[in-house]
C-alpha positions as CSV (number, residue, x, y, z in Angstrom):
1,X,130.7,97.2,115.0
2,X,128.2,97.7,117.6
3,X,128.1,101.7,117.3
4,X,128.0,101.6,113.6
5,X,125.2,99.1,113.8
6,X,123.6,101.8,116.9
7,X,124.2,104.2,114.2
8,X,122.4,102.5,111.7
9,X,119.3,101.7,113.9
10,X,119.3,105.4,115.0
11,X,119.2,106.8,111.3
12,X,116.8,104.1,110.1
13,X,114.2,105.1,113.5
14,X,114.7,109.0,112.5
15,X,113.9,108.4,109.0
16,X,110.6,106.1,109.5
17,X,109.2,108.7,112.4
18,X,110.4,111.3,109.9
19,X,108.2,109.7,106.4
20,X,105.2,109.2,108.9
21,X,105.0,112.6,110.0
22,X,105.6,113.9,106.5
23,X,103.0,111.4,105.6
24,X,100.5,112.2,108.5
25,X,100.2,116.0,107.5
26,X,100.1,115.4,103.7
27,X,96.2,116.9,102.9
28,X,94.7,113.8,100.6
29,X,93.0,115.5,97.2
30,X,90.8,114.6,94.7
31,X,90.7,116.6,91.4
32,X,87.0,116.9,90.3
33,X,87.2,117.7,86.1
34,X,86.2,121.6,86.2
35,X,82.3,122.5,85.4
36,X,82.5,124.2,82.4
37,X,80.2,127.5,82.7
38,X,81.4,129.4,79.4
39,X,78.2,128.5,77.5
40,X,80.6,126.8,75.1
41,X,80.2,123.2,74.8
42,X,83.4,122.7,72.2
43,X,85.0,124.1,75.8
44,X,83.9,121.1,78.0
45,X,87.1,119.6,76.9
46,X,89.4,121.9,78.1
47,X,87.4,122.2,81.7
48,X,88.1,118.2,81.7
49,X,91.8,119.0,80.5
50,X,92.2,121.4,83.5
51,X,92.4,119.1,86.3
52,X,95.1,116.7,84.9
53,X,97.2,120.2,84.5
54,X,96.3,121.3,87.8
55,X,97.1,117.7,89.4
56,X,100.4,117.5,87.7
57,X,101.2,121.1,88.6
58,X,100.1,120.8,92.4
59,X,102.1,117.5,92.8
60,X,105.1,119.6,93.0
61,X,104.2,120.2,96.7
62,X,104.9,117.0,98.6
63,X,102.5,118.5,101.5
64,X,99.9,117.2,99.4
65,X,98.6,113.7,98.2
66,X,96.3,113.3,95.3
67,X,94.4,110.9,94.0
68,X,94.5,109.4,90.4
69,X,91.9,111.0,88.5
70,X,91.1,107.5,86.5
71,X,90.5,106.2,90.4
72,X,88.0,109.5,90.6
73,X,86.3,109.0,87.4
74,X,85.5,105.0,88.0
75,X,83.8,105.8,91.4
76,X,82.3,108.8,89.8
77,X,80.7,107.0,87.3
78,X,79.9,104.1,89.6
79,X,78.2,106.9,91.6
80,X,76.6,108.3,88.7
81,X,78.1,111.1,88.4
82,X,80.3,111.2,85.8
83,X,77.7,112.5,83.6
84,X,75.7,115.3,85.8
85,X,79.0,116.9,86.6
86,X,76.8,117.4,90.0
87,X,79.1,117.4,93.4
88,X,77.4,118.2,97.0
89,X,77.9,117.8,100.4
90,X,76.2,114.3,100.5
91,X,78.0,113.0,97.3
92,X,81.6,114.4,98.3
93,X,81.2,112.4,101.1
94,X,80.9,109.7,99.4
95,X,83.5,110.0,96.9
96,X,85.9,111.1,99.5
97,X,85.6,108.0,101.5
98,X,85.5,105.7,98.5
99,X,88.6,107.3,97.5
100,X,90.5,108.0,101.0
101,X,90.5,111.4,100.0
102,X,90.6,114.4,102.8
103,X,89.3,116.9,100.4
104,X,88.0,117.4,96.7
105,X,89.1,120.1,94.3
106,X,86.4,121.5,92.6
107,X,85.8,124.2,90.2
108,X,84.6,126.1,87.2
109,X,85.5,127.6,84.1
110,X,84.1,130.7,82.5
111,X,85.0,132.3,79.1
112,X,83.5,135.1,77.3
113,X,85.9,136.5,74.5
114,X,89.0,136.9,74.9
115,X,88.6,136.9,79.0
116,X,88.9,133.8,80.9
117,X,88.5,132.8,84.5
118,X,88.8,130.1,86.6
119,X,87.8,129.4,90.3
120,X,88.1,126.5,92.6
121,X,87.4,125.4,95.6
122,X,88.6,123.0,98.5
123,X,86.3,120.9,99.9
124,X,86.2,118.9,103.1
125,X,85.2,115.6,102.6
126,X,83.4,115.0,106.3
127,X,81.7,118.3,106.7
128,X,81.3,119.7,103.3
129,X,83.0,123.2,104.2
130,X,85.1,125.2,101.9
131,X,88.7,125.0,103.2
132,X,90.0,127.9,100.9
133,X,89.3,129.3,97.2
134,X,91.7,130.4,94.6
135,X,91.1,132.4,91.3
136,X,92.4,133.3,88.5
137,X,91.7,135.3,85.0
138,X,93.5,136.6,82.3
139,X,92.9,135.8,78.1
140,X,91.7,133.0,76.5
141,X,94.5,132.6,74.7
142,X,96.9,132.9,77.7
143,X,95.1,129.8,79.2
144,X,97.9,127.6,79.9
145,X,99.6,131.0,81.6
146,X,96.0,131.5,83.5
147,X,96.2,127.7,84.7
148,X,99.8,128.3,86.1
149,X,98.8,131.4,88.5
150,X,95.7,128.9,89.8
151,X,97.6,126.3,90.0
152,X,100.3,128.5,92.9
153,X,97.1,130.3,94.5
154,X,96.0,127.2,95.1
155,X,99.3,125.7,96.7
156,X,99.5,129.0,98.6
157,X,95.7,128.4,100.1
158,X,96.6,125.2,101.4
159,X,99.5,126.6,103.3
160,X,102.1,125.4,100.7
161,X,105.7,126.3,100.7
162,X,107.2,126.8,96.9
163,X,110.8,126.9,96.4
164,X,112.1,129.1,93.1
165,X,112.7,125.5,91.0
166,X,108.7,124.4,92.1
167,X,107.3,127.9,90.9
168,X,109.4,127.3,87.5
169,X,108.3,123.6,87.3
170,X,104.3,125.2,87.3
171,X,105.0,128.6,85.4
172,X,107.0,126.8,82.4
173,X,105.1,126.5,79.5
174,X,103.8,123.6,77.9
175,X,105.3,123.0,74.4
């Protein structure tokens, strides 16, 4: 009784220090809705549509933690931001405290017919610096295709580690 019951305590202390750790080196993140920079403003949906598919399709890696995006777009708007689409230093600090976020994703979208390209950025909340960049092009009408490929540079930027059935989870198409 008493080993099983050693046993027991041993497992349940490996497991708590082993979620804290885990926990402890997630990287927080805050998708900001994409600028869109196509010129294009029937395409300022699908900039706004962007970061929900990026958030579900980086919440494959449990090395990161991010943040609701309705949570983003009330402090946003309490901010005043939601309608400027305007993000610095000064006001990712803000957010990114508000929100208990590490870093913010931020990023553009750019269109000129058929060609399509989208960057982003990660941003540290306390200092403002770019913690990596990803990028990624291809048709128009390949979007959700283009979305996919920034969706794993972006995992592999922040140091990420995809198994075959994660990449599969991002690459499949929607339908």
């Amino acid at each position: 009784m008493k080993r099983a019951l050693f046993t027991l305590v041993t497992v349940a202390a490996c497991f708590a220090g082993f979620v804290s750790v885990t926990y402890a080196q997630q990287l927080s993140v805050a998708v900001v809705p994409f600028a869109n920079r196509s010129g294009q403003p029937d395409s300022d949906a699908l900039a706004k549509g962007l970061a929900d598919m990026l958030i579900t399709d980086l919440s494959v890696s449990p090395e990161i933690r991010l943040i609701e995006r309705e949570r983003l777009a009330a402090i946003t708007a309490e901010l005043k931001l939601g309608k400027s689409g305007m993000v610095d230093k000064k006001t990712a600090a803000k957010i990114g405290k508000l929100l208990g976020a590490d870093a913010l994703l931020l990023g553009s979208m750019k269109s000129i017919a058929p060609n399509l390209r989208l960057d982003a950025r990660l941003v540290a909340v306390e200092t403002g610096e770019v913690m990596a960049t990803a990028k990624a092009s291809g048709k128009l009408s390949e979007f959700f295709a283009v979305e996919s490929r920034l969706a794993i540079e972006l995992l592999k930027a922040f140091g990420a580690k995809l198994n075959p059935l994660q990449r599969l989870r991002i690459a499949k198409a929607p339908t």
